[in-house]
C-alpha positions in Angstrom: 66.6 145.5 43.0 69.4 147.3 44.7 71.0 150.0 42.8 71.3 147.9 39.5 71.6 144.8 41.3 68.9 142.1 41.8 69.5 140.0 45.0 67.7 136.7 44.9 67.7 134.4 48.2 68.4 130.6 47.2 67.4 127.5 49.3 70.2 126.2 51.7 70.3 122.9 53.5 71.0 123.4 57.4 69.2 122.8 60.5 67.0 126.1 60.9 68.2 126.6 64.2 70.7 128.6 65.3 72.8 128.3 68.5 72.5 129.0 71.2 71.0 132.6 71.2 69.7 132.9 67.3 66.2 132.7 66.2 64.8 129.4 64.3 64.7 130.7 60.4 65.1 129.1 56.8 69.0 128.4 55.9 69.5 130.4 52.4 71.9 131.5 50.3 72.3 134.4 47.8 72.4 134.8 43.9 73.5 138.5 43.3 73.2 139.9 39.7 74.1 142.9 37.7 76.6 143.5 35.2 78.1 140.0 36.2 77.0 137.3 38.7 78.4 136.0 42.4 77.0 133.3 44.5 77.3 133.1 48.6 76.0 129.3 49.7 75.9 130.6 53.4 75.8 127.9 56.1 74.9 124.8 54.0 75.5 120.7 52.5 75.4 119.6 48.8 72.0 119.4 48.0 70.4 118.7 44.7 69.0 121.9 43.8 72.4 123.8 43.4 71.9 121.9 39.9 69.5 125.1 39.2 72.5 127.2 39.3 74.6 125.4 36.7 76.7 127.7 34.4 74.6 131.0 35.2 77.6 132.4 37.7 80.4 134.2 37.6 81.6 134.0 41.2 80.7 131.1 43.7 81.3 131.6 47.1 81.7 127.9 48.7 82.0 127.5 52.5 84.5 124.7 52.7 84.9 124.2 56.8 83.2 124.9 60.1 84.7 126.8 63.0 86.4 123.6 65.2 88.5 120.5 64.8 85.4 118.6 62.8 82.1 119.6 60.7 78.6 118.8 61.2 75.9 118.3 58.8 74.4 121.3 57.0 77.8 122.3 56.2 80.1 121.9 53.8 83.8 120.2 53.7 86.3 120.2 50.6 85.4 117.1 48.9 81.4 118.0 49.0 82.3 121.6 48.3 83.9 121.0 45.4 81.4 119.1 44.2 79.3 121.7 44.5 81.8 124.1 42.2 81.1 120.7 39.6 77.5 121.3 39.7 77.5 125.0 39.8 80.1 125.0 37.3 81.5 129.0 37.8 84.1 130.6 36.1 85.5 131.0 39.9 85.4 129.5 43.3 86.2 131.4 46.0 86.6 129.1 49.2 84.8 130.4 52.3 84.1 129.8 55.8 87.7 128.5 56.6 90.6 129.5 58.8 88.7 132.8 60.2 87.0 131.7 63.7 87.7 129.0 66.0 87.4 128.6 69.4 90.1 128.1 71.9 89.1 125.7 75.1 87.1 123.1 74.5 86.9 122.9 70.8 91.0 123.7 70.1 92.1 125.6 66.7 92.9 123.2 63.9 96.5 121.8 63.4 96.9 123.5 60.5 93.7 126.2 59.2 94.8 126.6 55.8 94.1 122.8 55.1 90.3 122.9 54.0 90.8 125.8 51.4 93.9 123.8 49.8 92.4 120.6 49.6 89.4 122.6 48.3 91.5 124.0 45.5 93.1 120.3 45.0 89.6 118.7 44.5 88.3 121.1 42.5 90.9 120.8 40.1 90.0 116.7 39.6 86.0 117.4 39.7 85.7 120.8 38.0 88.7 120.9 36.1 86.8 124.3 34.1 86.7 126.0 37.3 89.5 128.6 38.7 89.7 128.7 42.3 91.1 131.5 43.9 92.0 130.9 47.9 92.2 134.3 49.8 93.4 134.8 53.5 91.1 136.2 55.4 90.3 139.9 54.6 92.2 139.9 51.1 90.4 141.0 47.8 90.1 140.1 44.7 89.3 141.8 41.5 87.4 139.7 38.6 
């Protein structure tokens, strides 16, 4: 507990390495509770125990992109994301991880960065129709 707020760490599925200079550790993500409830996935893929979550969240925070032109495994992209917000099943999805960082030479910017958060938002719509999505540019708020 952290000043009213219980923070519970929640399997992940990514490689435990991390590149080039970071330690080997389990991938996790984060359940935060108090008066309401908010989800961060962190770096990982659709995986079968997000089911566990299902209806207990207020706020799910869904990385829907990588940092370069294409995306590995252990991450998510806006079709498997948005499946994820059909199993979770929040009141919101908040798109993450998009649009924020990529690298110039060799891995160029993506053509257009905004792309994986609005195709997010369009999936979401046809999987999780229950689920409001709310896309933020990076450093906005939002108040629920």
């Amino acid at each position: 507990m952290v000043q009213g707020l219980r923070v519970i760490a929640t399997p992940a599925q990514h490689d435990r390495r991390r590149r080039p200079l970071g330690p080997a550790a389990d991938p996790v993500g984060y359940v935060i509770r108090g008066s309401r409830s908010a989800y961060f996935a962190g770096d990982t893929d659709l995986f079968g125990a997000m089911a566990a979550l299902r209806g207990s969240l207020e706020v799910a925070l869904l990385p829907v992109w990588g940092w370069g032109r294409d995306i590995g495994a252990g991450h998510l992209d806006p079709d498997r994301a948005a499946r994820a917000a059909a199993i979770i099943d929040p009141r919101v999805a908040i798109p993450i991880h998009w649009g924020t960082f990529a690298l110039g030479w060799p891995v160029p910017r993506p053509d257009d960065p905004r792309r994986p958060a609005r195709q997010f938002a369009e999936l979401t719509a046809t999987y999780a129709p229950g689920v409001r999505v709310c896309v933020l540019a990076p450093g906005e708020r939002i108040s629920l």
